[in-house]
C-alpha positions in Angstrom: 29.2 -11.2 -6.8 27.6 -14.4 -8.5 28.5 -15.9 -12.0 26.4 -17.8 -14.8 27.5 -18.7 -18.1 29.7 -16.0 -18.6 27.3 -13.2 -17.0 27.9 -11.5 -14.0 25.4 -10.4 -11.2 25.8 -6.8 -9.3 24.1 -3.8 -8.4 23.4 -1.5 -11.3 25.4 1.7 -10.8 23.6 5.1 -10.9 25.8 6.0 -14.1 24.5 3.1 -15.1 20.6 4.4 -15.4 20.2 4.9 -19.0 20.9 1.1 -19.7 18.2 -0.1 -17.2 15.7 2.5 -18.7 16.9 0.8 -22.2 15.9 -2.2 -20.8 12.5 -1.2 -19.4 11.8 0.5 -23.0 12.2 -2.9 -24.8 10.9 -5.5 -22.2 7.2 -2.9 -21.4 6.9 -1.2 -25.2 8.0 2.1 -23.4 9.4 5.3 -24.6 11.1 6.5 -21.7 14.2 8.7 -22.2 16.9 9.5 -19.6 17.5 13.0 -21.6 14.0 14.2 -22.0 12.3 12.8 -19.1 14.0 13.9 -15.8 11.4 13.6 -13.3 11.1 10.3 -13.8 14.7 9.7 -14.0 15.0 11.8 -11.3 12.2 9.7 -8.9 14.4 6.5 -10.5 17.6 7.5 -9.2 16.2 7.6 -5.2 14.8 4.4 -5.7 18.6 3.0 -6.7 19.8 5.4 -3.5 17.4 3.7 -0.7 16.6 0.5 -2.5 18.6 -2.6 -4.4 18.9 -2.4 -8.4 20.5 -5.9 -9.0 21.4 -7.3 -12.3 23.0 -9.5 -14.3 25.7 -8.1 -16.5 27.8 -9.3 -19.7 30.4 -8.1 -19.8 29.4 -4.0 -19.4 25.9 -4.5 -21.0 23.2 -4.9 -18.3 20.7 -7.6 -19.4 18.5 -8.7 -16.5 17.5 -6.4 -13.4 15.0 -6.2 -10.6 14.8 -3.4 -7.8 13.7 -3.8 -4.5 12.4 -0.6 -2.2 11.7 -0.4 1.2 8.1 0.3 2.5 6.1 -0.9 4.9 2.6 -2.3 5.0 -0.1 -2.6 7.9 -1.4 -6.5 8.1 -4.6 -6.9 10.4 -3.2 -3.3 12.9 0.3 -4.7 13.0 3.0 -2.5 10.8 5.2 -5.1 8.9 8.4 -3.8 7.1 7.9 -4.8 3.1 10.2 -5.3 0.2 8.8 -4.1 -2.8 9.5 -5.4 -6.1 9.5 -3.5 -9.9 11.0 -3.0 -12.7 11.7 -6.6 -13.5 13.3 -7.3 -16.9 15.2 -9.5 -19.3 15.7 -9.2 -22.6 14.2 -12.1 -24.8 18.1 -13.3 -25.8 18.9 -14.3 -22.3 15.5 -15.4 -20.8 15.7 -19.3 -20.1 18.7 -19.4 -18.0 17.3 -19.0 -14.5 18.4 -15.3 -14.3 15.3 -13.7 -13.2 15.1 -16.3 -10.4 18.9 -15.8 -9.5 17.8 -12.4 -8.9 14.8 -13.1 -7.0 16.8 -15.4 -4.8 19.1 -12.7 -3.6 16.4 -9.4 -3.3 14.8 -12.4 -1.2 17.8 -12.9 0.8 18.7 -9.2 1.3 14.8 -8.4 2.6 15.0 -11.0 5.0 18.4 -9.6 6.4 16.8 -6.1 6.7 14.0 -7.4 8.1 11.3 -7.5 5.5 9.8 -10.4 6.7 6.8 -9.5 3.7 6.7 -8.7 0.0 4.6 -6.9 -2.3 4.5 -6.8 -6.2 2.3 -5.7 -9.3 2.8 -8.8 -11.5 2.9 -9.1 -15.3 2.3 -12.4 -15.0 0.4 -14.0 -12.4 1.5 -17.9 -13.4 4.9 -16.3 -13.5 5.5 -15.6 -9.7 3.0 -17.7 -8.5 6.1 -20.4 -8.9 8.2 -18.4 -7.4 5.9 -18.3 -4.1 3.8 -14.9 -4.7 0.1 -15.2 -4.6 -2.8 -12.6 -5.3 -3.9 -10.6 -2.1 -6.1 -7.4 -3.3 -8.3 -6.7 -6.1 -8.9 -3.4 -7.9 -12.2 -2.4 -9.2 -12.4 -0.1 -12.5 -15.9 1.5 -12.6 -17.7 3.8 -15.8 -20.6 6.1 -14.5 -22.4 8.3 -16.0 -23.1 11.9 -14.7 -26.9 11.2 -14.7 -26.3 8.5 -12.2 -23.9 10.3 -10.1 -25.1 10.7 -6.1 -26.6 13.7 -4.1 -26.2 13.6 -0.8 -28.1 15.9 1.7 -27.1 16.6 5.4 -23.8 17.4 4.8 -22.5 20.1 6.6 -19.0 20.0 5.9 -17.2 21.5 2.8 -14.7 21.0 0.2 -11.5 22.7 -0.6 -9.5 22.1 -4.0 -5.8 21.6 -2.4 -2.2 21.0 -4.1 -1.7 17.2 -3.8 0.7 17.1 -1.5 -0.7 19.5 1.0 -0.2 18.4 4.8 -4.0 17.7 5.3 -3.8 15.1 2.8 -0.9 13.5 4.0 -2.3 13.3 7.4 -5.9 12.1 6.3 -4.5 9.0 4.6 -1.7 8.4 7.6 -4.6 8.2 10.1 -6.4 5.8 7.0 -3.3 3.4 7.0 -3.3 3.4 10.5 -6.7 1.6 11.0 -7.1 0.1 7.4 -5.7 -3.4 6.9 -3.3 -4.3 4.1 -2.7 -0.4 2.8 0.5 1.0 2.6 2.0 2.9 5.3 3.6 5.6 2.9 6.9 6.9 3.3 8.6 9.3 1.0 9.3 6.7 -1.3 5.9 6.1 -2.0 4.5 9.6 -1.9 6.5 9.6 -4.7 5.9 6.9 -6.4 2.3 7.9 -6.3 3.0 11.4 -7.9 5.4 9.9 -10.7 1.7 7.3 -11.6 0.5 9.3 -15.0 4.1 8.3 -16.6 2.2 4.2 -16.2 -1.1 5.5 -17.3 -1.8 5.7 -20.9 -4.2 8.3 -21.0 -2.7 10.8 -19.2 1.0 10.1 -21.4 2.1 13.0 -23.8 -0.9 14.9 -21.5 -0.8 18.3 -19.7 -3.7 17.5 -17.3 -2.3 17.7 -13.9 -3.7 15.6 -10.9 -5.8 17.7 -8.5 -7.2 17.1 -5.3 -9.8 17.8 -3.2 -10.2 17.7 0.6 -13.0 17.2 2.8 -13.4 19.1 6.2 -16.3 18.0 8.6 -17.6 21.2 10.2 -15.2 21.6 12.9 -12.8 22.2 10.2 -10.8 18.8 10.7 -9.8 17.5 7.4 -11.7 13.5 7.0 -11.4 12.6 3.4 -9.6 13.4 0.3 -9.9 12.6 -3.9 -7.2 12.8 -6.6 -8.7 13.0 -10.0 -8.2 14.9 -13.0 -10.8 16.5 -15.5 -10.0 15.5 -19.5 -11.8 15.3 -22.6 -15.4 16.0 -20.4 -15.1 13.2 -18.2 -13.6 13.4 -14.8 -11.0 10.9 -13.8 -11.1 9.8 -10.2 -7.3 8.0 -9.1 -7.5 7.4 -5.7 -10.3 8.2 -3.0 -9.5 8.0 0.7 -12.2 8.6 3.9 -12.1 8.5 7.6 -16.0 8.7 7.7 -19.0 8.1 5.7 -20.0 11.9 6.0 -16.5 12.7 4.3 -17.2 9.8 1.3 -20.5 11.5 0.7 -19.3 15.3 1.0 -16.7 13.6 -1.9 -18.8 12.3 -4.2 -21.3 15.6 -3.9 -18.1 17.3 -5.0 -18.0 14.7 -8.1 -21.5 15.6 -8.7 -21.3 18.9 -9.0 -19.4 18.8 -11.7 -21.9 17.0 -13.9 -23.1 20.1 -16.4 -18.6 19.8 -17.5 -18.6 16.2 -17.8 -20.7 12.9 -19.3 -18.5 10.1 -17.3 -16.8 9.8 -14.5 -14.3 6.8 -14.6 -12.4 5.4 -11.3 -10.2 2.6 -9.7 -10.5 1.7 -6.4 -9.8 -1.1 -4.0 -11.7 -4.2 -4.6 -13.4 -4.5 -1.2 -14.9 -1.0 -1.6 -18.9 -1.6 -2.8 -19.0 1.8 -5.3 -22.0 0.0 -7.3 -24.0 -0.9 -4.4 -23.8 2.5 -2.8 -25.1 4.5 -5.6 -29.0 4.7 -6.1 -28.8 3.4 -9.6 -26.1 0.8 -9.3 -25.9 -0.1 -12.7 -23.0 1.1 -13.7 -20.4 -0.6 -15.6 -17.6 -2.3 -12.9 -14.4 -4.6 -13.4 -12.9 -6.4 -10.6 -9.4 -7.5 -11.1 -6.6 -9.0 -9.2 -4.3 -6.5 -8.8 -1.4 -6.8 -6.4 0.5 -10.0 -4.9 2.4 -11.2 -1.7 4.7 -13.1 -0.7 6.4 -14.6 3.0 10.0 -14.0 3.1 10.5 -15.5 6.4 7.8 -17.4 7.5 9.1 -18.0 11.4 9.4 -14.0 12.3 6.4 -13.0 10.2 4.4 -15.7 12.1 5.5 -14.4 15.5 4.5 -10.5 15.1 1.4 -12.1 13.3 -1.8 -11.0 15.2 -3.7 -14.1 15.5 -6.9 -13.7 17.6 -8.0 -15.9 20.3 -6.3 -17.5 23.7 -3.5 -19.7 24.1 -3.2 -22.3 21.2 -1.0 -24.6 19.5 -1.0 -25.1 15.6 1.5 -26.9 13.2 2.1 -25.7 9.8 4.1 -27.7 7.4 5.1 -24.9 4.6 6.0 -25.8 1.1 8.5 -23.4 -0.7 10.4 -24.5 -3.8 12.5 -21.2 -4.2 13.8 -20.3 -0.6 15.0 -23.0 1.5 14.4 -21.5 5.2 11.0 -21.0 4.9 10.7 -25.3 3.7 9.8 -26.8 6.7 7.7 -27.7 9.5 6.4 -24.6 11.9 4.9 -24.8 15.3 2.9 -22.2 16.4 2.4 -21.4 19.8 0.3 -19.1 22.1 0.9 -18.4 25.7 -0.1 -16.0 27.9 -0.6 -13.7 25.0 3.1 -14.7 23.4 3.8 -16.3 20.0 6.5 -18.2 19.6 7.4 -20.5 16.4 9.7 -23.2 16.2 10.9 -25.3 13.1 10.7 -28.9 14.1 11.0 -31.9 12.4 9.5 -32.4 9.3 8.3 -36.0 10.9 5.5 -34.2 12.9 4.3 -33.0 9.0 1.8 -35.6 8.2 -0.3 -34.1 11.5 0.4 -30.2 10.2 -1.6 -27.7 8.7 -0.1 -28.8 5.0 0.0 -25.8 2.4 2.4 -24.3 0.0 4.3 -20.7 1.4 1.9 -18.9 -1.7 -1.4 -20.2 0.0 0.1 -19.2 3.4 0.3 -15.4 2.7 -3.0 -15.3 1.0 -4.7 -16.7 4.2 -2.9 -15.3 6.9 -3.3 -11.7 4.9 -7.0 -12.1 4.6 -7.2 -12.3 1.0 -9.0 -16.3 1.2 -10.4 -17.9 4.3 -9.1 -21.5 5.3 -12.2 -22.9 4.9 -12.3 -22.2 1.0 -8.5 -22.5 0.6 -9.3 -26.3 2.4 -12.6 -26.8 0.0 -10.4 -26.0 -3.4 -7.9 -28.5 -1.9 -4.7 -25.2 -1.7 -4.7 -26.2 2.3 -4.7 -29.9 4.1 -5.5 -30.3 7.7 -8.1 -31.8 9.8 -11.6 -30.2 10.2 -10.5 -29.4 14.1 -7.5 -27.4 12.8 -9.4 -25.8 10.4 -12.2 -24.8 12.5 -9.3 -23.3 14.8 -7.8 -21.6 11.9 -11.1 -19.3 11.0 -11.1 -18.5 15.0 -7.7 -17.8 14.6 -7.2 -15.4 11.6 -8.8 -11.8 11.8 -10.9 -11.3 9.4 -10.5 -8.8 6.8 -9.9 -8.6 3.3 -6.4 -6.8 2.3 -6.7 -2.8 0.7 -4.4 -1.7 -1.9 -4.1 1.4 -3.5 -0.4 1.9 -4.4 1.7 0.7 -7.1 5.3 0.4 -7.7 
């Protein structure tokens, strides 16, 4: 139990729900209501069973919280266990005492004791947790088009059936998805259900009855390669999340999309930021917005370094890491490679001024793919010599981070 200025930090008790949605309601401009809306008080409550809701308390009024949930993420083929953050809140009365960094501090210290070496986060404020070592690592792309520009493809010989959402087939296309697809989610219950629980954080589909429907693509031996969630509204057709195995399935998809075109004038969409929707369609000028969309951050640099799956032969690299909030991870790292082992040992921070130099935000941006070292060195985020730069793009597989979830 930690003390500050006459406030106490704990974790927030289950009976104590209807103060953190009190406290979500004033710090977001929602309307949630613990009487009236159960299933997302309901969804809430497991995320206080299997994660940490933390916050600071005065007296028996809570006034600053953060929750941390347990998922996992696959970086570059190798499945990382992740601590993800939400519902971060103060109200305006107690901001400026270093609470929301007290609280930071200890999910930080919990993950890396349960081994979540890696952390996600949607950010309301990119400057904001940028100090406190997160840094941008996917996009997500926003797209408007309109039903005379939608695709027809022809050769497709597989067919589409309209499925409940959380039918097995669609469980199992995106597991074999995460499998293969660098920076995604590897979903657990958790996150099945955070996905399902989305329409209460989207503001077109609040105080709506349109349910999310989805649609599954099986190739023509009747194995099931792709799937869409979208909902129809107001004549245009909303796509939420669309997920392939094949090119044959993303086609067979987007016929389904089009051929709905004589109930709808737009089709609207978000999707990861690596994914070229524009440049696929025949008339690629559609209306498009790329935006950063999720951050990461290193909770323990030395063990996520040595299940890191650098390319290449044996090696030896020095990193000297720079992290203001979390003092294990301040230091001077040597990586080595032998006989296809990794192995990282903090040294003395005497061989630094010969190190890879670079702050613990730049470090999860590169090794996850999101900015090579090459520009991270050009815009002056990385310092090293041109040899250990040049061994760093051998080094790092290439690959920019997916995301599709939020939390």
């Amino acid at each position: 139990m930690n003390q500050r200025k006459g406030l106490i930090m704990r974790e927030i008790h289950l009976d104590e729900m209807a103060q953190s949605i009190d406290l979500l309601n004033y710090v977001f401009q929602m309307s949630m209501s613990i009487h009236k809306d159960r299933r997302f008080v309901n969804a809430k409550s497991k995320q206080f069973d299997v994660g940490h809701a933390i916050g600071w308390f005065d007296g028996a009024q809570l006034v600053s919280q953060i929750l941390s949930l347990p998922f996992q993420v696959n970086v570059h083929g190798e499945v990382y266990d992740m601590g993800g953050i939400t519902a971060v809140g103060t109200y305006p009365e107690y901001s400026g005492h270093g609470l929301m960094e007290g609280l930071i501090m200890e999910c930080l210290q919990r993950m890396r004791a349960e081994g979540q070496y890696i952390s996600y986060l949607f950010p309301y404020s990119i400057p904001y947790y940028r100090k406190k070592g997160w840094e941008i690592m996917s996009d997500i792309v926003e797209f408007e088009i309109k039903d005379t520009q939608l695709p027809h493809h022809t050769g497709i010989h597989g067919k589409i059936r309209r499925v409940h959402p959380k039918h097995e087939d669609v469980v199992t296309i995106y597991a074999n998805y995460a499998k293969k697809t660098h920076g995604v989610m590897v979903r657990n219950s958790i996150a099945w259900n955070e996905k399902f629980q989305e329409d209460f954080w989207e503001e077109k589909f609040i105080d709506s009855d349109v349910q999310l429907q989805a649609a599954v693509y099986y190739d023509e031996e009747d194995i099931p390669q792709g799937y869409m969630f979208y909902r129809i509204m107001e004549e245009n057709y909303y796509i939420d999340e669309i997920v392939y195995l094949q090119e044959e399935a993303r086609k067979g998809l987007w016929n389904f999309v089009s051929a709905h075109s004589s109930m709808i004038y737009n089709v609207y969409g978000k999707t990861t930021g690596n994914e070229a929707v524009a440049f696929l369609l025949e008339d690629s000028e559609i209306i498009q917005k790329v935006s950063p969309y999720f951050m990461a951050r290193i909770v323990d640099v030395e063990p996520f370094l040595k299940r890191y799956p650098f390319e290449g032969d044996d090696f030896q690299l020095t990193f000297a890491v720079h992290d203001r909030i979390v003092p294990w991870n301040h230091g001077t790292f040597v990586v080595t490679k032998q006989h296809g082992q990794v192995t990282v040992d903090k040294v003395s921070d005497a061989l630094a001024e010969q190190a890879v130099q670079l702050t613990v935000q730049t470090l999860a941006t590169m090794l996850l793919g999101y900015k090579r070292p090459s520009y991270l060195e050009k815009i002056e985020r990385l310092r090293g010599t041109i040899s250990d730069v040049i061994l760093l793009e051998e080094l790092l597989p290439i690959g920019i981070p997916t995301f599709i979830d939020y939390f």
